[in-house]
N, C-alpha and C positions, 0 to 999 in steps of 0.2 A: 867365729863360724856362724853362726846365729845373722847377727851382722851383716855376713855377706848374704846368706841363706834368704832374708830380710828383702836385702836389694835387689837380687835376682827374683824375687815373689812379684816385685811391683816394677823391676822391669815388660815379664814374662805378660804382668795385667797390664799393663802400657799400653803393651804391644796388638796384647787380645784388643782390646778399646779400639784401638785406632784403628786396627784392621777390622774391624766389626762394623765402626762404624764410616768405614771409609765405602764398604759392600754394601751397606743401607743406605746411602746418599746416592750409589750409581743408581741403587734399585729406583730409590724414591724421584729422583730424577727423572725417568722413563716413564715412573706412573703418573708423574705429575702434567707431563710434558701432554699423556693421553686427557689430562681433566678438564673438561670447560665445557661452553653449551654445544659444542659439536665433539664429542666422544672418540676416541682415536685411540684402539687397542696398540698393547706394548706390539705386537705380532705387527705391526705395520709401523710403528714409529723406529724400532731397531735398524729393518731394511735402511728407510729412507736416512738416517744419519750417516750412517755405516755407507751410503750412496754418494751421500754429499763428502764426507770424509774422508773415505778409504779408496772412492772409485766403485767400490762393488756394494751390492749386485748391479749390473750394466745394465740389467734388462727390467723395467720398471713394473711393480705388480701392485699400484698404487695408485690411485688417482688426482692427478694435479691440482684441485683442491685439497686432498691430505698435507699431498709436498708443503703448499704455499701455509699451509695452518701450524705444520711440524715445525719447518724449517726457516720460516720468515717470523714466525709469532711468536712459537711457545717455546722452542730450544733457544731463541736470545732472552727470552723472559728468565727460564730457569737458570741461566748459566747470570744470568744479572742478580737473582735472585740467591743462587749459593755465594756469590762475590761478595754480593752487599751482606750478607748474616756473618760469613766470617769474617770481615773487615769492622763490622761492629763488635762482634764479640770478643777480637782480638784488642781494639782500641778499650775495650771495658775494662778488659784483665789486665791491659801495661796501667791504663789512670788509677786501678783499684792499689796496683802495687807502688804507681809512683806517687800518689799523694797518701796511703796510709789508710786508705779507707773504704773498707767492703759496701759501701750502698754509691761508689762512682757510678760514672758512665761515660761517653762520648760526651753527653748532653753538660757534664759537670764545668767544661771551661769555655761554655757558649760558642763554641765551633759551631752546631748544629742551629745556634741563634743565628750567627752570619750568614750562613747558607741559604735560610729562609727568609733573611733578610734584601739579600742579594736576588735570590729567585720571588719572592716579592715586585722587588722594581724593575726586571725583566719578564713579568707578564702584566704589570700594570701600565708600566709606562717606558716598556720600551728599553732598556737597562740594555746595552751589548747587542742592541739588533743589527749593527754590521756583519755579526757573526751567523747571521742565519737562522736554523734549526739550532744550533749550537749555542746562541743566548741563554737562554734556560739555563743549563749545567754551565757555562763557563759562566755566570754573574753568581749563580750560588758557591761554586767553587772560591772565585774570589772574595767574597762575604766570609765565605769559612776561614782563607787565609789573612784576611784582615783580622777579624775575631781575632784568631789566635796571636798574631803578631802584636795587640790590644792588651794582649791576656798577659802576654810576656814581660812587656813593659812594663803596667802594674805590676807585676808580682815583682818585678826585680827593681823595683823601685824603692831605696833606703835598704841594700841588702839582697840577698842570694834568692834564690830564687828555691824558696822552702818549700813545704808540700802544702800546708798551712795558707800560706800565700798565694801558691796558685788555687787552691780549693777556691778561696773568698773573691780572687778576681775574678774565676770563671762565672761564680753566682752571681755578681756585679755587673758583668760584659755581658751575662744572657738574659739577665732581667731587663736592661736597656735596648738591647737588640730585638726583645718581646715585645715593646714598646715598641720600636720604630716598624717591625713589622704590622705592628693593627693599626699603627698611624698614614701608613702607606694602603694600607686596604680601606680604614675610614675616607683618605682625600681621595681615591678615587670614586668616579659616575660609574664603572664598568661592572655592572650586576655578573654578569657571568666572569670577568676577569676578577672579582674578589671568588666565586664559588672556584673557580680553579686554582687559587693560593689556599685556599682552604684544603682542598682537595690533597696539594703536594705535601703539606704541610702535617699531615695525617698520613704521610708517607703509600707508594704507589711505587708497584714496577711496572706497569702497561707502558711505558714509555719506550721500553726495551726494545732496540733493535742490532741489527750488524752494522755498528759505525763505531766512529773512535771511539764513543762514550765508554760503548761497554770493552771495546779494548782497552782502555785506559783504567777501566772500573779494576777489569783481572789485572793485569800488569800489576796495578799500584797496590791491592789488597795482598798478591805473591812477594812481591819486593816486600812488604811488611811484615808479612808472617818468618820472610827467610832472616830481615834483620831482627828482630826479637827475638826468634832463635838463638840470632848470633849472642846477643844482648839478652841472653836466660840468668846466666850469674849474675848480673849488675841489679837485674829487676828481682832476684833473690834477695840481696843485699841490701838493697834501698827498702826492699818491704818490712826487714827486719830491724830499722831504723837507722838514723843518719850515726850513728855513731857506731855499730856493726857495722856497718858497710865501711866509714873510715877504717876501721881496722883492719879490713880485709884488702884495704889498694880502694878501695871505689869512692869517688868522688861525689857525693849525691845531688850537689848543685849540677856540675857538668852532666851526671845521666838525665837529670829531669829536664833539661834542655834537648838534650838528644830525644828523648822521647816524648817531649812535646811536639816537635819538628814533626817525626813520624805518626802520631796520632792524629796532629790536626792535618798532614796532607789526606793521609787514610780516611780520616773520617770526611772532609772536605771533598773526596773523590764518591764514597757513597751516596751522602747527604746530594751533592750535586746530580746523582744519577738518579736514585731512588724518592727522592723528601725525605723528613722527616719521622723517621721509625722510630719509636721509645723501647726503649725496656730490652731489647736485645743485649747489646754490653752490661745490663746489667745484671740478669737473669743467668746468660749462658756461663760464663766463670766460674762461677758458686756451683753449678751442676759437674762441668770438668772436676772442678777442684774435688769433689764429693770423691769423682771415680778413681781418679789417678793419680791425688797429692797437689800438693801447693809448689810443689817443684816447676820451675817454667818450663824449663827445656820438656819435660814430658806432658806437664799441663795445655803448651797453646795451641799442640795440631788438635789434640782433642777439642777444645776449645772452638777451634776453624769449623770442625767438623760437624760440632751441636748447632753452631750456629747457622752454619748453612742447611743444616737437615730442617731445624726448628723455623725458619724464612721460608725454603721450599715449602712447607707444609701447609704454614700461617696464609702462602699467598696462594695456595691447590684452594683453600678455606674461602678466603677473600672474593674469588674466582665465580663460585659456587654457590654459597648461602644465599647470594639473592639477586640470584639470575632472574631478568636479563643486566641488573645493574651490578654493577663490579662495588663490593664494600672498601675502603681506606684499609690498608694491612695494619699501618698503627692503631686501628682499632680494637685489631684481635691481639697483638703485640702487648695490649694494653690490658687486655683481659686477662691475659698470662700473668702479665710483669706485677701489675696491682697488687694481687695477693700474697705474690710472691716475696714480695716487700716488705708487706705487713707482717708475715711467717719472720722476715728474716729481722725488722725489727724487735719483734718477739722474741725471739733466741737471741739474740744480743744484748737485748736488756736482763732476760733474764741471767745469763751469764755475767751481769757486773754484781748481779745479786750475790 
């Protein structure tokens, strides 16, 4: 009785969380959408989506510069901007459970190396300019996926593909890929095409607009969140070590291949859209996990949720502090994650005490 009583307590807070903070992201969404150097109350940004959206109101009480500021700028920035925080904080929480270790990240198996590697030789020298406007994200995208297919092979090289294994390939693959990207910024002449890989690389939504990118951003971040869903037991199992999880049916080589797959396209599809943001996958997991348990299934919409509320907010900041110049989000990302680190190495250590 107790037991159940138990279960129903922390479904009941689940549910509070997620709807709480699912009301907090629409809200902070609107405010954010109004923030930058030209000011745009909720009272006029609501109409004009709800215009573009729904058809109504028909009759415009707005001025076509608001339109063009709401609905060309800052509703594709925000809506790139909840994608990319949840899509990192979800990749955080699968690599923390699939290799075994609360200080992962995205950044752990040098996916986020490739990306930037990739997006490196596509603004210095041209990388996928057949593709247009689209070079950019489609040479980081591919960076990403190389990475990871790099990462694989190492780790499954003399044996399974352990968590062990991929930890040390990912630190291996992104320290070379670190390399290759200052080596690509040192051989170029282009003064202003090294400050804009620097730029990316410090991660950045102002890119955001209505094209495939950011369709492709939401798509693949949804498709992610619904498969880890599906795959909440497995990422249970594997967290509780390779030999639990065998006894339960789960294979831990085959899940950590599966969700390698899924982490490095996710992360590959933000990193391509956004740069280079730190500390998000690492930060937000640890705060769900705080609210709602280490359970998946209940842990990763909240998880979605911080992540995207904590990006909206990071880039309302970015935005802001030093108008007329827009600051690097991985800076304030940074400002966060750092201590947070330090706090959490502290409790870790002290716990082996």
């Amino acid at each position: 009785m107790t037991l159940a009583r138990a279960a129903r307590g922390t479904r009941t807070r689940t549910t509070l969380w997620t709807a709480g903070l699912a009301i907090a992201l629409i809200a902070s969404a609107v405010l954010a959408i109004g923030i930058g150097p030209v000011p745009i109350a909720p009272g006029a940004i609501v109409p004009i989506v709800s215009h573009h959206v729904f058809g109504f109101p028909a009759e415009q009480a707005w001025t076509s510069a608001e339109e063009a500021i709401v609905w060309n700028v800052r509703v594709p920035r925000v809506l790139l901007g909840i994608a990319v925080g949840a899509g990192l904080a979800l990749c955080g929480a699968a690599l923390q459970a699939m290799v075994r270790n609360m200080l992962a990240d995205p950044y752990v198996l040098g996916i986020s190396g490739g990306a930037s590697t990739g997006a490196a030789g596509a603004i210095l020298f041209g990388f996928g300019a057949v593709l247009g406007e689209y070079a950019l994200p489609a040479s980081a995208f591919l960076g990403a996926l190389a990475a990871s297919l790099l990462v694989y092979f190492i780790a499954r090289t003399g044996g399974g593909v352990t968590s062990i294994r991929l930890m040390l390939a990912g630190v291996a693959v992104g320290y070379a890929l670190s390399a290759a990207t200052s080596f690509l910024i040192f051989a170029s002449d282009s003064a202003e095409g090294s400050r804009s890989v620097m730029f990316w690389l410090l991660g950045s939504l102002a890119l955001a607009r209505w094209d495939a990118v950011l369709v492709v951003v939401l798509v693949v971040v949804a498709v992610t969140l619904g498969a880890l869903l599906v795959t909440g037991r497995r990422l249970d199992a594997i967290a509780a070590g390779d030999e639990t999880a065998l006894t339960l049916g789960v294979a831990p080589d085959r899940t950590r291949v599966v969700l390698l797959v899924m982490v490095s396209l996710c992360t590959g599809a933000v990193v391509a859209a956004a740069g280079a943001i730190g500390f998000v996958g690492l930060v937000v997991p640890h705060l769900a996990r705080r609210l709602v348990g280490s359970v998946h299934s209940r842990m990763l919409p909240v998880t979605a949720l911080l992540g995207s509320l904590f990006l909206v907010w990071a880039d309302a900041l970015a935005r802001t502090v030093m108008q007329p110049r827009e600051l690097p989000i991985g800076i304030l990302t940074a400002i966060v994650g750092a201590p947070f680190l330090l706090v959490l190495v502290r409790r870790m250590y002290a716990r082996r005490r």
